[in-house]
Backbone bond lengths (Angstrom), bond angles and torsions (degrees), N, CA, C in turn:
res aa  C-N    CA-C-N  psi(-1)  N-CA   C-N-CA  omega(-1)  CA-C   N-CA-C  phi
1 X - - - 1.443 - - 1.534 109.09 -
2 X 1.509 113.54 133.85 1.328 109.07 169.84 1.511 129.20 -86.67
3 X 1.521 116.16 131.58 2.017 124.35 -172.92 1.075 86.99 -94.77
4 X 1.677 116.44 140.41 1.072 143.83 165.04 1.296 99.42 -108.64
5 X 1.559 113.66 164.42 1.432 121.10 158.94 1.464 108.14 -166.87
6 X 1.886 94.65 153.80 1.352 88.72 -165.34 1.518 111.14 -131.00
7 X 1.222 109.18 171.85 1.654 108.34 -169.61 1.964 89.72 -139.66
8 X 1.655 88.14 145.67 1.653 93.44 170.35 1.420 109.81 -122.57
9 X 1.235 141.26 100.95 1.135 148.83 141.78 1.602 145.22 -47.98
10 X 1.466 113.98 96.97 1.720 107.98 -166.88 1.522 117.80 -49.13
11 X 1.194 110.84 133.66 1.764 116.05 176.75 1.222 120.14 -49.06
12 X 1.638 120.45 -26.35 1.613 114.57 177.37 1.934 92.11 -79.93
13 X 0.812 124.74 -36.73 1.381 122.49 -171.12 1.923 95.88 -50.81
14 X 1.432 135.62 -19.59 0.969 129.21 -150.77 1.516 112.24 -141.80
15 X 1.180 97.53 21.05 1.724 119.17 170.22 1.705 128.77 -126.10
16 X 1.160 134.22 121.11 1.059 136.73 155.55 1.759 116.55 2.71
17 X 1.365 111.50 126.81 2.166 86.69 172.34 1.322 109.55 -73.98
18 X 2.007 67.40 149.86 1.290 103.15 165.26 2.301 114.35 93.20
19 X 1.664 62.16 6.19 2.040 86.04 166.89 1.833 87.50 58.60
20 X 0.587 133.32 73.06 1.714 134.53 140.80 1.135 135.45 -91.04
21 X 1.317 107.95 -39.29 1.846 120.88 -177.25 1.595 98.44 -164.89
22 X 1.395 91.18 156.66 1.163 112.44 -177.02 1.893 108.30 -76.91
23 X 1.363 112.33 141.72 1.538 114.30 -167.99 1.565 96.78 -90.58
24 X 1.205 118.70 109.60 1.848 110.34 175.37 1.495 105.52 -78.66
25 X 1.598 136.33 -39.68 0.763 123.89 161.88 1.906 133.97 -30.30
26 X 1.220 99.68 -46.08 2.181 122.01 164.32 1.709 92.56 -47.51
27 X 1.318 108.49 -62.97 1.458 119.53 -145.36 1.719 102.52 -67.69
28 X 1.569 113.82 -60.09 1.155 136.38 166.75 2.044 116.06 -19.27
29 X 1.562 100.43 -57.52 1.422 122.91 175.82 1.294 114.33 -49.33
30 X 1.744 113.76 -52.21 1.132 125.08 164.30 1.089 138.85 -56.98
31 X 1.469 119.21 -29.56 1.372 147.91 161.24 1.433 122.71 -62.31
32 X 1.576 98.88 -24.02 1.495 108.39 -164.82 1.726 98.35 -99.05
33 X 1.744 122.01 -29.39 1.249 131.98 149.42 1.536 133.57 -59.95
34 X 1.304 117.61 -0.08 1.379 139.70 158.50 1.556 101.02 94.22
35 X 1.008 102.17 46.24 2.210 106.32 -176.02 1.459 90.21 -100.86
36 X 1.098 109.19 141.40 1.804 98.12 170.21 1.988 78.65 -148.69
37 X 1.690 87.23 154.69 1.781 102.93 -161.94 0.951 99.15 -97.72
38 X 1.158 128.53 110.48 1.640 139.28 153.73 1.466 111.72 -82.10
39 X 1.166 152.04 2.91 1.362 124.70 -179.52 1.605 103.83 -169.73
40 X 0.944 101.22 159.87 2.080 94.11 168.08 1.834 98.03 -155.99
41 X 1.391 97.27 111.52 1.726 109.10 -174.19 1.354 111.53 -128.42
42 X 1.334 109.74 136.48 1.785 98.13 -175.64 1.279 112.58 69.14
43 X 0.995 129.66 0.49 1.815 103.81 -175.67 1.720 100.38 106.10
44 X 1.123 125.00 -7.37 1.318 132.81 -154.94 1.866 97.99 -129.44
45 X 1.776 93.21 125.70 1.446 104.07 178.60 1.635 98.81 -86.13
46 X 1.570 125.39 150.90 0.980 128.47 175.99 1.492 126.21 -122.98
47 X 1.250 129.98 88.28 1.489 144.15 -144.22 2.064 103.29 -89.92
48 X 1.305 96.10 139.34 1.954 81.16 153.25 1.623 107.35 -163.81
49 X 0.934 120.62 152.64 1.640 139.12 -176.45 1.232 109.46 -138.35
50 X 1.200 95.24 146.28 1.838 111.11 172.12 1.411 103.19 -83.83
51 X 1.258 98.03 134.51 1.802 130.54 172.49 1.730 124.94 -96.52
52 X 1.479 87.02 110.48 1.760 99.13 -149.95 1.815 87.19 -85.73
53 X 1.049 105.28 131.64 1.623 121.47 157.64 1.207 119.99 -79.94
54 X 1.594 111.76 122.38 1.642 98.21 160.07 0.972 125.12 -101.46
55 X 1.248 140.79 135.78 1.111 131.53 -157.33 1.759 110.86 -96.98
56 X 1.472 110.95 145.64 1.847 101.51 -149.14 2.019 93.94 -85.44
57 X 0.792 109.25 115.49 1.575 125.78 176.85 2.118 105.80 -30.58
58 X 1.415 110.53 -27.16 1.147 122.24 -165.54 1.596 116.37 -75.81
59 X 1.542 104.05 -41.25 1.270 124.08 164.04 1.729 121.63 -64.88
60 X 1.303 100.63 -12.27 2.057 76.78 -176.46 1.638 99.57 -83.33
C-alpha cells in the first residue's frame, strides 16, 4: 500500500517580498524533494508525496 504525507505551507512563506509573485525557485526545491501541490486553502499551500519504506534487511 502506498503512505502519503502531507505538509501545509503559508503562501507568503512562498512568494517573493512583499507578496508580489510567487518564488518558483521556493516551489521548484520542493518539487525537487518530491512535494507536489495539490491544494491552496486559507492562505495555506497544501503539499503531498509518497513515503518510501525501507524495508529493514534484518526481517526477510
Amino acid at each position: 500500500m502506498k503512505t502519503i504525507e502531507y505538509q501545509a505551507v503559508y503562501f507568503s512563506k512562498l512568494t517573493k517580498p512583499h507578496y508580489q509573485e510567487l518564488d518558483m525557485h521556493k516551489l521548484n526545491e520542493l518539487g525537487e524533494e518530491g512535494w507536489e501541490l495539490v491544494s491552496i486553502v486559507s492562505g495555506q499551500c497544501i503539499f503531498k508525496r509518497a513515503v518510501t519504506a525501507q524495508l529493514d534487511e534484518t526481517k526477510r
